[in-house]
C-alpha positions as CSV (number, residue, x, y, z in Angstrom):
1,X,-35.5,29.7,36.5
2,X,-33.3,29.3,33.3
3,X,-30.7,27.8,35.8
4,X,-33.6,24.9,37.1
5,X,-34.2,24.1,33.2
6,X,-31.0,23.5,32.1
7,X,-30.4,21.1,35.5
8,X,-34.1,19.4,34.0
9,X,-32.7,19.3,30.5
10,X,-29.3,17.4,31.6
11,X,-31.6,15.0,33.1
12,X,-34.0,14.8,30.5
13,X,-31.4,13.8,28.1
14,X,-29.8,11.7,30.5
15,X,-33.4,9.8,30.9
16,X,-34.0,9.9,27.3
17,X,-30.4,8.5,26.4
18,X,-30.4,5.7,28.9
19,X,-34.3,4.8,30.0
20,X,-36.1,5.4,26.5
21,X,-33.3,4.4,24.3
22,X,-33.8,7.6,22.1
23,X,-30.5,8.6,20.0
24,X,-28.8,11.0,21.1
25,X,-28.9,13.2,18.7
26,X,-33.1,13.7,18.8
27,X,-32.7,13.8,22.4
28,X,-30.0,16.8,22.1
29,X,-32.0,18.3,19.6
30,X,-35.5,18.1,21.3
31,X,-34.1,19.0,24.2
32,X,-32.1,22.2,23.0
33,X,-35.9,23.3,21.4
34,X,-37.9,22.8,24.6
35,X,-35.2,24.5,26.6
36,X,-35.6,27.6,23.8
37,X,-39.0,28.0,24.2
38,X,-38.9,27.8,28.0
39,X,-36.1,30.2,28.6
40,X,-38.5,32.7,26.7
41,X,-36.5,32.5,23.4
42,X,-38.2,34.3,20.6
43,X,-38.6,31.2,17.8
44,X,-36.7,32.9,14.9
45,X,-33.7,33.0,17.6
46,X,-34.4,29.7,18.3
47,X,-34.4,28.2,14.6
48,X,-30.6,30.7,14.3
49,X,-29.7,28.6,17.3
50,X,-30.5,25.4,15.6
51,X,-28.6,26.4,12.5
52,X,-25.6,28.2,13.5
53,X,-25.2,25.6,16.6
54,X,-24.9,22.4,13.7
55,X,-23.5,23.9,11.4
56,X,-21.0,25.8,12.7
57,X,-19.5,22.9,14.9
58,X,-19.8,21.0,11.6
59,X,-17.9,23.2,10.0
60,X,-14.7,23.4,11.8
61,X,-14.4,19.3,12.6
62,X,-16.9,17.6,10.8
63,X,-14.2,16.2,8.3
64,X,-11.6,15.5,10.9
65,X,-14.2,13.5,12.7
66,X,-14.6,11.5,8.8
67,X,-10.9,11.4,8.1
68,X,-9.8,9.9,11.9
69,X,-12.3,7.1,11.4
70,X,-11.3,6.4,7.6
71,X,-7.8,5.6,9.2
72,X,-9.1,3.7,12.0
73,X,-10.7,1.2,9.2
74,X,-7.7,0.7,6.9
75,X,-5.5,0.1,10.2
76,X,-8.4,-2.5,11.0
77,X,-9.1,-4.0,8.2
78,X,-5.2,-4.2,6.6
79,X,-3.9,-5.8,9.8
80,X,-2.0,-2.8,11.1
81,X,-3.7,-2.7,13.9
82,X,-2.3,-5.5,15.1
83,X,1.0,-5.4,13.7
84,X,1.5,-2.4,15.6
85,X,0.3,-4.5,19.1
86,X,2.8,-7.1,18.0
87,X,5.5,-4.7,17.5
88,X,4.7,-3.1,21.0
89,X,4.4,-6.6,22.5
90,X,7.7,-7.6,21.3
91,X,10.1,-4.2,22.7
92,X,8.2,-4.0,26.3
93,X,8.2,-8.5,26.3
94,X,5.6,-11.1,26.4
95,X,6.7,-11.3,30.1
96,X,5.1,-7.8,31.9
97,X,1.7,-8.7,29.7
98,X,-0.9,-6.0,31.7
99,X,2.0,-3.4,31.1
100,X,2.0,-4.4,27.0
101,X,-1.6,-4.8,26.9
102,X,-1.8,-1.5,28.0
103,X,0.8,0.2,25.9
104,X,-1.0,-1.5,23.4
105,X,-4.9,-0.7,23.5
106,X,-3.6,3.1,23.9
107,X,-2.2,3.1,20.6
108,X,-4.5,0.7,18.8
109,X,-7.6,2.8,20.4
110,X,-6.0,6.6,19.3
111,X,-7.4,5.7,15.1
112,X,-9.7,2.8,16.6
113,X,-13.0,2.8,18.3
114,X,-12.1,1.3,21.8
115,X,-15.1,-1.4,21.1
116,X,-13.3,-2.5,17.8
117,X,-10.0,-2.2,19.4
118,X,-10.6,-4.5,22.6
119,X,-12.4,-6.8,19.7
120,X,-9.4,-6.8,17.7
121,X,-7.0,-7.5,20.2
122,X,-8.9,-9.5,22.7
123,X,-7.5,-13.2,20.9
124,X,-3.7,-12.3,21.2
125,X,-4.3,-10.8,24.9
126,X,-6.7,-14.2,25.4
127,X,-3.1,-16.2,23.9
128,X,-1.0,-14.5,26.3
129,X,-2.2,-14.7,29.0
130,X,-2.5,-18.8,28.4
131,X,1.2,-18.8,27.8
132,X,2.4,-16.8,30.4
133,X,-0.3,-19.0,32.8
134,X,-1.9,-15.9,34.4
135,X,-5.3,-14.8,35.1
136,X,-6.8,-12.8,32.4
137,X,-8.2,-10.3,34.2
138,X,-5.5,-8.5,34.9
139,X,-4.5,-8.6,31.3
140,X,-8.1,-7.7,30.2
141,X,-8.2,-4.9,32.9
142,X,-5.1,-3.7,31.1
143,X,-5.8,-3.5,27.4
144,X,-9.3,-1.6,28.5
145,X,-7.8,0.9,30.7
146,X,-5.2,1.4,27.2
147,X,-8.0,2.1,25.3
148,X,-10.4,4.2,27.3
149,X,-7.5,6.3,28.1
150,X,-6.8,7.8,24.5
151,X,-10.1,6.8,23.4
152,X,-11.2,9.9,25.8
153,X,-7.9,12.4,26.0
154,X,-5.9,12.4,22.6
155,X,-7.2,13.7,19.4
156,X,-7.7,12.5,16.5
157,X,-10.2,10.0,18.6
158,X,-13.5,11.6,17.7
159,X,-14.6,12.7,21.1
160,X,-11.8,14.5,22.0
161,X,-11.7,15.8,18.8
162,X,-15.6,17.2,18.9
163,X,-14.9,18.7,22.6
164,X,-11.9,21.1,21.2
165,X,-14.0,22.2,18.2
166,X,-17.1,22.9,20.2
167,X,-14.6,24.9,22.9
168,X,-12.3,26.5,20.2
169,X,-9.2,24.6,21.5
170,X,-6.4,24.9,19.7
171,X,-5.9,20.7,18.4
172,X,-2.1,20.9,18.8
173,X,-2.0,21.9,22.5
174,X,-4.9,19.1,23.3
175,X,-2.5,16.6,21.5
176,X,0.3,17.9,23.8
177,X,-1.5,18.1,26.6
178,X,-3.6,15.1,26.2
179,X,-0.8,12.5,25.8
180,X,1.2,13.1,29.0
181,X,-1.9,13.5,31.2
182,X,-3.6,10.5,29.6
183,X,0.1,8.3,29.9
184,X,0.0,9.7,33.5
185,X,-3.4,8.1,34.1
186,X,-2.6,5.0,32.0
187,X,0.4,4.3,34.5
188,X,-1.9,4.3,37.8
189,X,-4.5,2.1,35.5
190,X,-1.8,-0.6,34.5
191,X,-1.2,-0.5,38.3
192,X,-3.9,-1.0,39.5
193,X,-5.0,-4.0,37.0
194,X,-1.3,-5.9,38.0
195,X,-1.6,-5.0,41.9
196,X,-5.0,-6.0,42.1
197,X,-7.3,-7.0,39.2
198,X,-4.4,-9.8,38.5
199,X,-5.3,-10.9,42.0
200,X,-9.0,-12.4,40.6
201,X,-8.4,-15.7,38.4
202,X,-9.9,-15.6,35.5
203,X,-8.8,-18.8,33.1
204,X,-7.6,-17.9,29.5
205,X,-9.1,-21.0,28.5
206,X,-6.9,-22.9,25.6
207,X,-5.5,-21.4,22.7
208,X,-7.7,-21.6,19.8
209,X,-5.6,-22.4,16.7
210,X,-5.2,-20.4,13.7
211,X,-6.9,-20.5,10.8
212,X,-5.7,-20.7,7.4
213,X,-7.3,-17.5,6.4
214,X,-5.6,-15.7,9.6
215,X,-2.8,-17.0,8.8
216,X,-2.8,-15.4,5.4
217,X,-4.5,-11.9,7.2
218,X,-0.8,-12.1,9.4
219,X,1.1,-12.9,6.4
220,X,-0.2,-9.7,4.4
221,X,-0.4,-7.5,7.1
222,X,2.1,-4.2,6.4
223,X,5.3,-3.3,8.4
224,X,5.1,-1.8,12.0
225,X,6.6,1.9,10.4
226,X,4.3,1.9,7.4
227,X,1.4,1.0,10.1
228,X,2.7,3.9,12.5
229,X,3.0,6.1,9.1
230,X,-0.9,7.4,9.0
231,X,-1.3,8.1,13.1
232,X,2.7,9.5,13.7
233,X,2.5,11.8,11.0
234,X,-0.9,13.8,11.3
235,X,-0.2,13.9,15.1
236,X,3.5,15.4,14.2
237,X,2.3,18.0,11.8
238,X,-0.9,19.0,14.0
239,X,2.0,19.7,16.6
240,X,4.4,21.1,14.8
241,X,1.8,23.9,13.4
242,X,0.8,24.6,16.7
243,X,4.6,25.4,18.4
244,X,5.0,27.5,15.3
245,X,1.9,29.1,16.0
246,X,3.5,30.6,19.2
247,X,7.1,30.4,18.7
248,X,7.4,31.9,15.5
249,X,4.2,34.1,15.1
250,X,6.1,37.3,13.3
251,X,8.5,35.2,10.8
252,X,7.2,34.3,7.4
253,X,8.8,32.1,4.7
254,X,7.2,30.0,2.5
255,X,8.8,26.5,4.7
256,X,6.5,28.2,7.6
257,X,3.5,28.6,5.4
258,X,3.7,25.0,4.0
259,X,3.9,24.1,7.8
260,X,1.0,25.6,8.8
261,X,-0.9,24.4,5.5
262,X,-0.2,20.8,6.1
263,X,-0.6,20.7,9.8
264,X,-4.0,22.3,9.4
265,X,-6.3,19.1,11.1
266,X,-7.9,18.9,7.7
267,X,-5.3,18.8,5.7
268,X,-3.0,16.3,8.5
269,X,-5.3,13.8,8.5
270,X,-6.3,14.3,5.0
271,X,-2.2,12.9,4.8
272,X,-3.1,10.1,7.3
273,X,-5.9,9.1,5.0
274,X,-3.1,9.1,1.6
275,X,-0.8,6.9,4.0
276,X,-3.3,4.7,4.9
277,X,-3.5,4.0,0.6
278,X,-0.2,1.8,1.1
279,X,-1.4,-0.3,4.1
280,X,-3.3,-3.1,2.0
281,X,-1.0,-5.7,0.1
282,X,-2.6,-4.5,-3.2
283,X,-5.2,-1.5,-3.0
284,X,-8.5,-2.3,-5.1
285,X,-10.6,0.2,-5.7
286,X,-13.9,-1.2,-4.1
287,X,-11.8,-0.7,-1.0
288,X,-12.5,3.1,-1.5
289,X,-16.1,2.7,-2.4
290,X,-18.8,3.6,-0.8
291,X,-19.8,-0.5,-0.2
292,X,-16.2,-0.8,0.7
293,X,-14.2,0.1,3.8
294,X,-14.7,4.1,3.3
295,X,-18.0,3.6,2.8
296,X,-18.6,2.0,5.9
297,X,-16.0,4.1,7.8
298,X,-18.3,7.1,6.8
299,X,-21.4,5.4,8.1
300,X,-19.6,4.7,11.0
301,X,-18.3,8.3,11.3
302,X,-22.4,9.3,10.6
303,X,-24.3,8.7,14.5
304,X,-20.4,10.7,15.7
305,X,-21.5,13.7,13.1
306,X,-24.5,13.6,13.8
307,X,-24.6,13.9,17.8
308,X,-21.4,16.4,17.4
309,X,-23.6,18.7,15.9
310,X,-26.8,18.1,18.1
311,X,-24.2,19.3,21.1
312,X,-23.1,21.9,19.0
313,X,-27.2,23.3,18.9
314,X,-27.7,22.7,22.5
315,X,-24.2,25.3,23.2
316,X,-25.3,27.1,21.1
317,X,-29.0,27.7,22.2
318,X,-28.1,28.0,26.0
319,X,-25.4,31.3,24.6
320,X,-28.4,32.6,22.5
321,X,-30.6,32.4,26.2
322,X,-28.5,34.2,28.3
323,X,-27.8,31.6,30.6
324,X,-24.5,31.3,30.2
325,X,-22.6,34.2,31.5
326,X,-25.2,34.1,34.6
327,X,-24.5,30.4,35.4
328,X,-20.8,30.9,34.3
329,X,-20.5,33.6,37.0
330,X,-22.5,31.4,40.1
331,X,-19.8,28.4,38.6
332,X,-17.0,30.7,39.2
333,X,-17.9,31.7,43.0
334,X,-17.5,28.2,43.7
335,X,-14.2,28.0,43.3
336,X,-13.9,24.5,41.3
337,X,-11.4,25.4,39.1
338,X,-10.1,22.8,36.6
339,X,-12.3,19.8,38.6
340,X,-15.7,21.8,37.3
341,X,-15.2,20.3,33.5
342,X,-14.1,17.1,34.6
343,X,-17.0,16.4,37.4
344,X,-19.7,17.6,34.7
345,X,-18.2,14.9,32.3
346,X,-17.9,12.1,34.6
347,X,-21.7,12.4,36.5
348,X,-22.8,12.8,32.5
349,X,-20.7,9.7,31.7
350,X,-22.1,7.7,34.3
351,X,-25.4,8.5,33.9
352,X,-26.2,7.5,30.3
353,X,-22.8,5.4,29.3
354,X,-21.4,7.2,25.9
355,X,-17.7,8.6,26.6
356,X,-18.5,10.3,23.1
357,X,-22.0,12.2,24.5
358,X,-20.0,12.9,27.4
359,X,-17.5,14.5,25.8
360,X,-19.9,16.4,23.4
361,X,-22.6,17.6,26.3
362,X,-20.3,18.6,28.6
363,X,-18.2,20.7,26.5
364,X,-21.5,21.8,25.1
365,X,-22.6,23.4,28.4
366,X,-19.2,24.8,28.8
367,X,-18.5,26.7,25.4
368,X,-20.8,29.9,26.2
369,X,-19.4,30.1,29.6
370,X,-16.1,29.5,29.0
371,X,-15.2,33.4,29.2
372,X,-17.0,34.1,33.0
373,X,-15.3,30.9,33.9
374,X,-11.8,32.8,33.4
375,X,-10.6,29.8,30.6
376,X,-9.8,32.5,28.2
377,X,-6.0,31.3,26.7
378,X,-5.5,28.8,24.6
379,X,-3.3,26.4,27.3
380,X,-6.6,26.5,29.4
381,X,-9.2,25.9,26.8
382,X,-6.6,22.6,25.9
383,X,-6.6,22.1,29.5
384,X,-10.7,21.8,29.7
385,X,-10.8,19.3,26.9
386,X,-8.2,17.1,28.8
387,X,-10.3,17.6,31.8
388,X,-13.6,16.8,30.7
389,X,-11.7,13.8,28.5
390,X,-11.0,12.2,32.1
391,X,-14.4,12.9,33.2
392,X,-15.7,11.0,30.3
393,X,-13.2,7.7,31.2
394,X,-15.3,7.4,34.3
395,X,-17.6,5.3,35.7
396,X,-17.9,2.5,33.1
397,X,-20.7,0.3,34.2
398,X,-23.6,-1.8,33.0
399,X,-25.2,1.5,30.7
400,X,-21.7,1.3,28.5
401,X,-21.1,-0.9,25.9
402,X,-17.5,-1.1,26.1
403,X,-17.9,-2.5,29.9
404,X,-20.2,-5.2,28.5
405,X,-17.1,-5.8,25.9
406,X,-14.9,-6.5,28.2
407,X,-16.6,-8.1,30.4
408,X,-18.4,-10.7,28.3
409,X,-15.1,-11.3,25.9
410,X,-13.7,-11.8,29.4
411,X,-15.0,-13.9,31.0
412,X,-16.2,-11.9,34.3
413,X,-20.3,-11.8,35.8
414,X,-21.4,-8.4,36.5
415,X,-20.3,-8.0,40.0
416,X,-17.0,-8.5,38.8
417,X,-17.2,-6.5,36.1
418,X,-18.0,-3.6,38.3
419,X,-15.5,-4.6,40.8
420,X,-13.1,-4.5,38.5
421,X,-13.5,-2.5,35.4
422,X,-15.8,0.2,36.6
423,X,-13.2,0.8,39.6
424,X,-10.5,1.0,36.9
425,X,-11.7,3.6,34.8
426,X,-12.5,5.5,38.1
427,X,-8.5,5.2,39.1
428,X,-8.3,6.2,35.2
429,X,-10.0,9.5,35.4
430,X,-9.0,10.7,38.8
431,X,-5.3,10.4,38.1
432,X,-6.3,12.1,34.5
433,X,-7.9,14.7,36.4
434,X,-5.1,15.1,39.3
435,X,-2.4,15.4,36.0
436,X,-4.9,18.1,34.8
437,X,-4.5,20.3,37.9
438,X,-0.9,19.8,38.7
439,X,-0.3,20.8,34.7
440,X,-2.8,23.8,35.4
441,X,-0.4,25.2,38.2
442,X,2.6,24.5,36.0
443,X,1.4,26.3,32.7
444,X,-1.0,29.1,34.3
């Protein structure tokens, strides 16, 4: 029986998320109660659950979640953003467009929200594409696929981010792991948008001219390395601390110690954030305030939080039931392997839309079990959050907001949209997911 309520509370949530508009976070939490008290949960076990599910997933990536998005605004806001898409742009040439576009919504999207990002860089793909004389689809299909791809695999994107905390991956090896696999999947994505989304015509329309005020947002944008600054180095040191971890467990020295003190996630990104203090032309004050762009980078980072830790109560409750070495055990007999984490994300995905939920629900499900399912080192807990990452990239359709992004800032109808953009990110997570498997024989 526990095993037919946790199949009705999937879809509960699902119908809750998607039908009845509720937040994912109430539906999460509601849902984590009534499955409690149905399992046969005693109600002081329950109300542990609640606490020790929120705030202990809290706890261990709540301010990374804060941090990654606090750089995401200052590269947004300052302009660095795009002078890093420019900068991209300019070494792969205006001339292979879907290939740049791509290159550079991966980038843009690993501090920036994928929505933001497509926003953001929609008018210089739009320009392009009039210049080169192409259809825009294939352009459009491009710079989406970029996004979605680290938007879902490589920390410090928030989902990602949320699925190794809840699973007890180790960040560095997700990193690792996650850019290959996710460039892997890129590559057939960028294919697939210049062999055949390019083939729809889509007009660019005309160029819109620039305004005086972009012109001045251009003008007093920073430098390409002092834009890279706040991602590179948090990624570097996250990595770095995490190949020390295993290559040079029984040396100490005080070089090693600072090492793993600065490429703690915390502290990595709480770098990133510093760097991120000598983006703007001339920093004011109200910039850091809570009206100004860390304010609002912290509401932003709030509904992330907020579901993180909803996911983290739902985990937690199904450990506290029972349920999870029982259905880890049935999972196991079945012989899925790596494709269990990734087909649980991508039928959660496309049934209520959020990459993020996704992410957080599936991994969610998976944390008690993770032991019975024979994922006990820390290369194949890395290897889950990659997996259910491509899950999450798949099937972007009408419930998503980022398909009705890039659609409507597009140009396409519906029918294209699906045609195009949903069968994209379904090339996008299969060849995610193929990488996944291949690097599982590799590396266990």
């Amino acid at each position: 029986m526990e095993i037919l309520y946790l199949i009705i509370a999937v879809i509960c949530i699902v119908l809750l998320t998607t039908r009845l508009k509720v937040h994912p976070f109430l539906a999460l939490l509601v849902i984590s109660i009534a499955y409690g008290i149905f399992a046969g949960m005693p109600f002081d076990k329950i109300t542990l659950a609640i606490n020790e599910g929120f705030g202990g997933t809290l706890g261990k990536i709540g301010l990374i979640i804060v941090l990654g998005v606090i750089i995401g605004a200052f590269l947004e806001h300052t302009g660095g953003a795009r002078t890093i898409a420019m900068k991209v742009l300019g070494l792969i040439g205006k001339k292979r467009i879907p290939l740049a576009m791509g290159a550079i919504g991966y980038i843009v999207s690993i501090p920036v929200f994928a929505d933001s990002g497509f926003m953001l860089l929609h008018p210089l793909n739009k320009g392009l594409s009039k210049k080169a004389g192409i259809s825009l689809a294939g352009a459009a299909i491009a710079l989406g696929l970029g996004l979605m791809a680290s938007h879902t695999m490589v920390p410090p994107t928030p989902g990602p981010i949320a699925a190794a905390g809840i699973l007890q991956a180790n960040l560095g090896l997700v990193i690792a792991l996650g850019i290959p696999v996710s460039l892997v999947a890129l590559t057939a994505g960028i294919i697939f948008a210049t062999r055949y989304a390019s083939r729809t015509y889509i007009d660019p329309g005309s160029e819109a001219d620039q305004t005086e005020a972009e012109a001045q947002a251009e003008a007093d944008a920073p430098g390409f390395w002092r834009s890279s600054l706040p991602i590179v180095v948090p990624i570097l040191l996250i990595v770095l601390k995490s190949v020390l971890s295993t290559g040079a467990a029984d040396r100490t020295s005080w070089i090693i110690d600072g090492i793993n003190f600065v490429g703690e996630p915390v502290i990595a990104l709480l770098i990133g954030v510093f760097l991120c203090l000598f983006l703007p032309k001339k920093l004011h004050l109200d910039m850091l305030s809570s009206g100004g762009w860390v304010g609002k980078a912290i509401k932003d980072a709030a509904s992330i939080l907020m579901i993180t830790g909803a996911g983290g109560i739902f985990g937690t409750v199904l450990q506290m039931s029972g349920i999870a070495e029982l259905l880890g055990l049935a999972l196991k007999d079945l012989n899925m392997g790596i494709f269990l984490p990734f087909i649980l994300a991508a039928a959660l995905k496309t049934a209520q839309g959020s990459s993020t939920v996704a992410l957080v629900t599936t991994a969610s499900i998976l944390a008690p079990m993770m032991s019975s399912l024979g994922y006990d080192s820390e290369i194949q807990k890395a290897l889950v959050v990659v997996a259910i990452g491509s899950g999450s990239a798949m099937v972007s359709h009408a419930n998503d907001s980022f398909f009705w992004v890039v659609t409507q800032m597009s140009g396409m109808n519906v029918k294209t949209g699906y045609r195009l953009f949903g069968l994209g990110t379904s090339v996008l997570g299969i060849t995610g997911a193929l990488a996944v498997f291949l690097a599982s024989l590799i590396l266990t």
